[in-house]
C-alpha positions as a printed Julia matrix, in Angstrom:
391×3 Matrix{Float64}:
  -1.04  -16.83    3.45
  -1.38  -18.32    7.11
  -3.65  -15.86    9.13
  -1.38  -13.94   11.6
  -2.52  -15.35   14.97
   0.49  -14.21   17.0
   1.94  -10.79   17.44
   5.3   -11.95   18.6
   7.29  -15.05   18.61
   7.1   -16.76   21.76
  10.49  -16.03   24.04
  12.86  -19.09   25.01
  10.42  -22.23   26.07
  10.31  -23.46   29.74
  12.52  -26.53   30.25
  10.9   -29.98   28.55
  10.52  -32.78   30.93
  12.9   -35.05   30.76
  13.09  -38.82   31.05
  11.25  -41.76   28.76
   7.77  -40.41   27.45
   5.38  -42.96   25.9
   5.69  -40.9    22.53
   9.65  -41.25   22.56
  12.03  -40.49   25.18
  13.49  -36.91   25.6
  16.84  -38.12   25.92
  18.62  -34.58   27.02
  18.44  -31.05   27.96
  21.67  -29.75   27.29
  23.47  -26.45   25.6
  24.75  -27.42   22.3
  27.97  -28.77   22.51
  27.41  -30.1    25.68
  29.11  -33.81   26.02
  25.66  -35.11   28.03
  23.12  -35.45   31.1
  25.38  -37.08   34.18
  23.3   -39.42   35.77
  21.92  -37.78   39.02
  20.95  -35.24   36.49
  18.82  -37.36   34.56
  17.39  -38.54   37.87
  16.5   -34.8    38.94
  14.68  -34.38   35.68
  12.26  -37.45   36.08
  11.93  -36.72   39.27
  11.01  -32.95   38.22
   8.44  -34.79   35.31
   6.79  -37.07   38.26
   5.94  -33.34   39.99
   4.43  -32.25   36.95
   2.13  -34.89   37.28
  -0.85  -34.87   34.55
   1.48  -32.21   32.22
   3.2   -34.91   31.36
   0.68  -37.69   30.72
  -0.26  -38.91   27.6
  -4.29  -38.74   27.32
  -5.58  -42.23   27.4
  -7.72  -44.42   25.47
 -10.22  -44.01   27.92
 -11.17  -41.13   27.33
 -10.65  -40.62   23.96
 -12.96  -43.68   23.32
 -15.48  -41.94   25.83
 -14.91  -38.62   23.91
 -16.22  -40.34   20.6
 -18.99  -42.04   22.42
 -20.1   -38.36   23.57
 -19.91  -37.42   19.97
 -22.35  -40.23   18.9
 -19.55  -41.57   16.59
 -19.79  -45.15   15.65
 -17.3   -47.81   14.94
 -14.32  -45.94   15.23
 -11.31  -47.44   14.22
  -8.97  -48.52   16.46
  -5.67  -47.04   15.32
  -7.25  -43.54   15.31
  -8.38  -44.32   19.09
  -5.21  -45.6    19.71
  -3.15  -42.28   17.78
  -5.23  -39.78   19.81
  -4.4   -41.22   23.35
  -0.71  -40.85   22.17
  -0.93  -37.2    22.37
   0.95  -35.72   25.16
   2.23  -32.09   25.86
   5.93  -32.55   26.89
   7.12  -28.05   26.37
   4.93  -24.9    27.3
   5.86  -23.46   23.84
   4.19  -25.71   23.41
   5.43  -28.75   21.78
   3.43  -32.22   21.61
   4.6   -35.42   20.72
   1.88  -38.17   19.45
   2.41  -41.74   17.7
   0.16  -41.8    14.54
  -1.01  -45.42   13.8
  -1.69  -46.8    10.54
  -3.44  -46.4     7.73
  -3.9   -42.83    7.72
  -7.13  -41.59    7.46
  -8.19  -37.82    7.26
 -11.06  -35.93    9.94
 -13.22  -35.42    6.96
 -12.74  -38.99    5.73
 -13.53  -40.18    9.7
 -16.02  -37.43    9.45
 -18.15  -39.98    6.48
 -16.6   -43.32    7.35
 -18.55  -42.22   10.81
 -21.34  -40.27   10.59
 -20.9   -36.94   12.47
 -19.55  -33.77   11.93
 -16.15  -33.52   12.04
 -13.63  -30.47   12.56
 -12.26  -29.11    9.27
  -8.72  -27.1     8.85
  -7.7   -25.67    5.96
  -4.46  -26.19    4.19
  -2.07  -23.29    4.93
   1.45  -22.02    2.69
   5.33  -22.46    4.06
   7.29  -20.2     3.81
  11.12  -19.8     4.35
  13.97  -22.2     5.07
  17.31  -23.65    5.59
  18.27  -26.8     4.55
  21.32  -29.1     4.24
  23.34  -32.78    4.73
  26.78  -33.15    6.1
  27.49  -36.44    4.72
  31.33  -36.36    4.88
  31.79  -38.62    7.69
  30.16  -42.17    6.8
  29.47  -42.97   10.51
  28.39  -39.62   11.29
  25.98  -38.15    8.67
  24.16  -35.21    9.52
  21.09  -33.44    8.12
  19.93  -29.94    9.3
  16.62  -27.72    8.51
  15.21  -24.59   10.29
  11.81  -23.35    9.62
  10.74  -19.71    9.21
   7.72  -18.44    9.52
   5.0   -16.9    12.2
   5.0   -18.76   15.78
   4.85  -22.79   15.3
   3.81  -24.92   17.97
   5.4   -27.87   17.03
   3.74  -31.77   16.73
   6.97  -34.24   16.59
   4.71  -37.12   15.25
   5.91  -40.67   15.5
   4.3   -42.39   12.44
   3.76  -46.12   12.5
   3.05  -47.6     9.22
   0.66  -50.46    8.01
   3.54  -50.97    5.86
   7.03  -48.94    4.87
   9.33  -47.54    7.29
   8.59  -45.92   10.75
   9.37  -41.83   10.83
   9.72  -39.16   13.41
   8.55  -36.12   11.39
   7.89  -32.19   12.48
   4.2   -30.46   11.74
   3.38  -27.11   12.09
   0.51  -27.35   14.82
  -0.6   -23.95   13.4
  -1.89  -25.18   10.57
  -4.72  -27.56   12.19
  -5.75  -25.45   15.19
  -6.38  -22.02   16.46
  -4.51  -20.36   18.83
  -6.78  -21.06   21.92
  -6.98  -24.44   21.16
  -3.39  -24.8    20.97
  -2.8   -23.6    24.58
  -4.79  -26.68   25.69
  -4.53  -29.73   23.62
  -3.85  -31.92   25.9
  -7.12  -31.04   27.91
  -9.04  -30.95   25.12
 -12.51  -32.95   23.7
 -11.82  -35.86   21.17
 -13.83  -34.53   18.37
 -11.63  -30.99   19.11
  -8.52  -33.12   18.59
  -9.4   -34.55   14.96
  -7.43  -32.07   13.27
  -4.64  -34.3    14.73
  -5.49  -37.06   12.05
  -4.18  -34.85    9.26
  -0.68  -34.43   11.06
   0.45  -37.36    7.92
  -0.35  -35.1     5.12
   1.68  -31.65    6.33
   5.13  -33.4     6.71
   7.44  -30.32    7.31
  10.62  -32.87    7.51
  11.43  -36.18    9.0
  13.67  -39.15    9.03
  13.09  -42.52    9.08
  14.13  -45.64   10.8
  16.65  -46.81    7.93
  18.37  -42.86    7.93
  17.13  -41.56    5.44
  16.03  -37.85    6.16
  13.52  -35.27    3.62
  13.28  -31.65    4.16
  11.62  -28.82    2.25
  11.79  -25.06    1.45
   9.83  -22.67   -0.77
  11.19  -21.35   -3.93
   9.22  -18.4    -4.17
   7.98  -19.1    -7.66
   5.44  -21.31   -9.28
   7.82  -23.73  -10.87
   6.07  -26.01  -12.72
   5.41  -29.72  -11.1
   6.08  -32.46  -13.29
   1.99  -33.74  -14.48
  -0.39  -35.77  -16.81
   1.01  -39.28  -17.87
   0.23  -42.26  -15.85
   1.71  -41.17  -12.59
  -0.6   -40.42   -9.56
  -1.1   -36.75   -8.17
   0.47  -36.37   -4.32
   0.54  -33.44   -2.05
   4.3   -31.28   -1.68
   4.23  -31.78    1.6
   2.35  -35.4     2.09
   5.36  -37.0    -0.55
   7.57  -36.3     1.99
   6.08  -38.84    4.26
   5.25  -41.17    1.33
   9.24  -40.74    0.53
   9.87  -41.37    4.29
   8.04  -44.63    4.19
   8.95  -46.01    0.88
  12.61  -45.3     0.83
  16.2   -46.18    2.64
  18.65  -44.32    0.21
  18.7   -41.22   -1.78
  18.65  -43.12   -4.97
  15.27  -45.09   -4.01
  13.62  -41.14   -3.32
  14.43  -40.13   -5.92
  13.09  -43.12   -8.18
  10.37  -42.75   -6.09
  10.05  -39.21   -6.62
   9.94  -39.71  -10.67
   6.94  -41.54  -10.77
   4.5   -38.85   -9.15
   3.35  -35.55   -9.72
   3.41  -33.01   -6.96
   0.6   -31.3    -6.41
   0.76  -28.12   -4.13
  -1.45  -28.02   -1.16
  -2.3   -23.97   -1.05
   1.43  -22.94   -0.34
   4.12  -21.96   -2.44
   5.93  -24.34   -4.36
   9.34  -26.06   -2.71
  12.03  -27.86   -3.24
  13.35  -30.86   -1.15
  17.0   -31.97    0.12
  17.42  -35.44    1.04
  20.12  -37.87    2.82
  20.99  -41.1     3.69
  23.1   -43.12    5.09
  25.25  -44.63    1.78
  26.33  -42.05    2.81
  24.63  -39.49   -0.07
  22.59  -36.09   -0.65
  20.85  -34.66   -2.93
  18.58  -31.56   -3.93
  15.54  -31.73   -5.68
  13.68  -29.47   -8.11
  10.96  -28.63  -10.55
  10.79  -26.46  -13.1
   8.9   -26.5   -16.32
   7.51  -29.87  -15.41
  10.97  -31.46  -15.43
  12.68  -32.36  -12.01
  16.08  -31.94  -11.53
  18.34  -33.91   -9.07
  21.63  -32.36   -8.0
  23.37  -34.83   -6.11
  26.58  -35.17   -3.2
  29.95  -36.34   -4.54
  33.18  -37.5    -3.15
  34.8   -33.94   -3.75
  31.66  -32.6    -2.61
  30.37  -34.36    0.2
  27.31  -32.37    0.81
  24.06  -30.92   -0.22
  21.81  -27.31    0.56
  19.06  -25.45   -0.16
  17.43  -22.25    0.57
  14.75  -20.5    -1.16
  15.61  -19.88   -4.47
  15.66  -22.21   -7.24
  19.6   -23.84   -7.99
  18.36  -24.7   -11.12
  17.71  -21.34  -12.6
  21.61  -20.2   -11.67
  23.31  -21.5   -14.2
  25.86  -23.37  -12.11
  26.7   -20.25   -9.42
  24.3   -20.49   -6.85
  26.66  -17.83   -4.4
  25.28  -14.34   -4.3
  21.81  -14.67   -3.86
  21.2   -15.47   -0.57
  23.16  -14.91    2.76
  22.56  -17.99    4.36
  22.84  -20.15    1.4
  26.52  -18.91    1.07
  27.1   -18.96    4.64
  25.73  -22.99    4.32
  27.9   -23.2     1.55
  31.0   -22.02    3.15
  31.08  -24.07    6.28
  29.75  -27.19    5.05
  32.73  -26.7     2.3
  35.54  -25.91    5.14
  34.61  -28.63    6.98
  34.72  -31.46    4.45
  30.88  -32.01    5.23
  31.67  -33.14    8.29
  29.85  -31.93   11.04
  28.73  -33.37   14.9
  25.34  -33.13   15.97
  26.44  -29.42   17.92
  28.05  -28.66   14.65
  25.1   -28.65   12.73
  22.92  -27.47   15.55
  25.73  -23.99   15.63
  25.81  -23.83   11.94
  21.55  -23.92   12.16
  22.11  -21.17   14.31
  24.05  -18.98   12.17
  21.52  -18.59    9.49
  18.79  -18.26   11.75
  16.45  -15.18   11.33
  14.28  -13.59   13.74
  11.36  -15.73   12.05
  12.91  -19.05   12.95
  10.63  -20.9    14.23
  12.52  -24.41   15.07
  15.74  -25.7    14.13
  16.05  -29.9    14.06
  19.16  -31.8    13.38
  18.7   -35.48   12.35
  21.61  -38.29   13.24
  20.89  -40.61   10.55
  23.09  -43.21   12.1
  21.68  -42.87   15.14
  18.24  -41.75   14.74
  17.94  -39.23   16.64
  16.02  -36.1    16.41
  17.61  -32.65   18.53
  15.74  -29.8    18.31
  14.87  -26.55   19.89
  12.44  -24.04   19.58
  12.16  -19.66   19.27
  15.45  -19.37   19.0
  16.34  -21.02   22.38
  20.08  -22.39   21.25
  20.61  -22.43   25.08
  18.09  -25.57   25.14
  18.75  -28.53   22.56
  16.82  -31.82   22.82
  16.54  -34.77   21.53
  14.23  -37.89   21.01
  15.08  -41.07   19.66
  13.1   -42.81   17.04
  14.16  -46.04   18.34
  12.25  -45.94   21.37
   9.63  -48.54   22.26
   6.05  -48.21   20.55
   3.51  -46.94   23.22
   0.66  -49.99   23.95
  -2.95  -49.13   24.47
């Protein structure tokens, strides 16, 4: 289990700046079901961000190449220089946004490709979740995840590729750094910040350019990955990005999907919904080293998962968990149709004290709203369309 570093959730998070950041633009800060930011708003809020002055700067490849140099590294690549002076603090909660540059490469793998010590974090379990797609409305599909668990400063990372599709995916900061280095990322050394190069391989969730979105949730069992044969071993939580990358429709994830074997990375096993924008869903699951793929349909335009295994339920899932029925319910009143607020309210009414963060993903328009502790009050929303940040 995670260590417990926090005795309380953090309370609702001080207002994000506003305006176009070089990791993606925070395009609004408004109650859900709010129709948008007027214009003189929108002006305030940079104008707020300008007085915040180095809070919201991103860190420079100045001095993260001068950090290495300090370090007595040697022929560092330039992506990772480049992905470190991405990182910028945008939310006192905190939440960071950073642009991770392909190919991915690991601190301990920098740690031998370059010669010095290099900080180590340990792979940490998940824990509860909510999950589901909306995909009712062909223009409109919607897909919807919070994440339970101990207090989660959140990375939204913006991964670029060598090759595949470009993501905006959620990490659980938590699991690379320690509480006092969290309060201070953004002021603190390079070889501090290598942690940061693993963001790639914890995928919590994301969506990628194309619209297609991957989510995960425990199932509180050891179910039994698929192994052996010819197919290669990959992480639970790194296939999400791997899926991400690789696919633009349910049907191509789940292909993809068949020809690994997860392997879990110290937490308990999960199971993964997934959406596109055909538009189709499906839930994914393991047991006995078979997956199983329960998929949307016309009648059923929709898809869900909590933490408990479909698969062992015989075909009646309702009964065994609160929000699962409550999911179940609304997404089957409403067609599977749902707005961006929709999905954001229904989020809300299955949250638990332990939420953590609740993101809805557009998949038409690729966009990413969020908030944090709980903080319903405070929505926003980046864009994975923005312009990639230059050195």
């Amino acid at each position: 289990m995670r260590e417990a570093r926090h005795s309380t959730i953090a309370g609702v998070m001080s207002a994000l700046i506003a305006g176009c950041l070089v990791a993606g633009a925070w395009l609004s800060a408004n109650p859900v079901g709010a129709a948008g930011q007027a214009e003189d708003e929108m002006a305030d809020a940079s104008a707020a961000a300008a007085a915040e002055g180095e809070d919201s700067t991103a860190i420079g490849t100045d001095r993260v190449g001068e950090g290495f140099e300090a370090m007595g590294w040697r022929a560092v690549p330039e992506n990772v220089i480049r992905t470190l002076s991405t990182l910028e603090r945008v939310s006192d909660y905190p939440i960071y946004t950073m642009h991770y540059f392909g190919p991915y490469i690991r601190a301990s793998e920098l740690e031998v490709q370059c010669g010095a010590q290099a900080a180590r974090s340990e792979e940490r379990p998940i824990w509860a979740c909510s999950l589901f797609a909306a995909v009712g409305n062909a223009d409109a599909p919607m897909f919807g995840r919070n994440f339970d668990w101990e207090h989660s400063p959140l990375l939204v990372a913006f991964l670029e590729p060598e090759t595949g599709y470009r993501s905006v995916v959620s990490v659980d900061l938590a699991y690379l750094f320690d509480e006092e280095t969290l309060g201070r990322l953004d002021t603190a050394t390079v070889e501090e910040l290598l942690p940061l190069l693993d963001a790639p391989f914890l995928t919590f969730d994301g969506m990628n350019e194309v619209g297609l979105a991957i989510g995960m949730a425990s199932v509180g069992y050891e179910c039994g990955y698929p192994s052996g044969g010819d197919r290669r071993d990959v992480g639970d939580l790194r296939l999400m990005r791997e899926v991400l990358e690789s696919s633009a429709t349910v049907e191509e994830a789940i292909a993809f999907l068949k020809g690994i074997n997860p392997v879990s990375q110290g937490g308990p096993n999960t199971h993964y919904v997934v959406a596109d924008c055909t538009p189709a869903a499906a839930l994914i699951e393991y047991h006995a080293g078979e997956m199983y793929v329960f998929r949307s349909s016309a009648e059923s335009p929709w898809q869900l998962g909590t933490n408990f295994p479909v698969v062992l339920t015989n075909g009646s899932p309702l009964g065994r968990c609160w929000r699962y029925d409550l999911l179940a319910e609304t997404l089957r009143e409403e067609g599977g149709v749902l707005s961006s607020q929709d999905a954001m309210a229904l989020l809300q009414s299955v949250s638990t004290r332990l939420t953590q963060w609740s993101i809805v993903y557009d998949l038409a328009k690729g966009i990413m709203s969020l908030c944090v502790g709980r903080g319903y009050q405070d929505v926003f929303s980046v864009s994975l369309f923005e312009e990639i940040p230059t050195p």
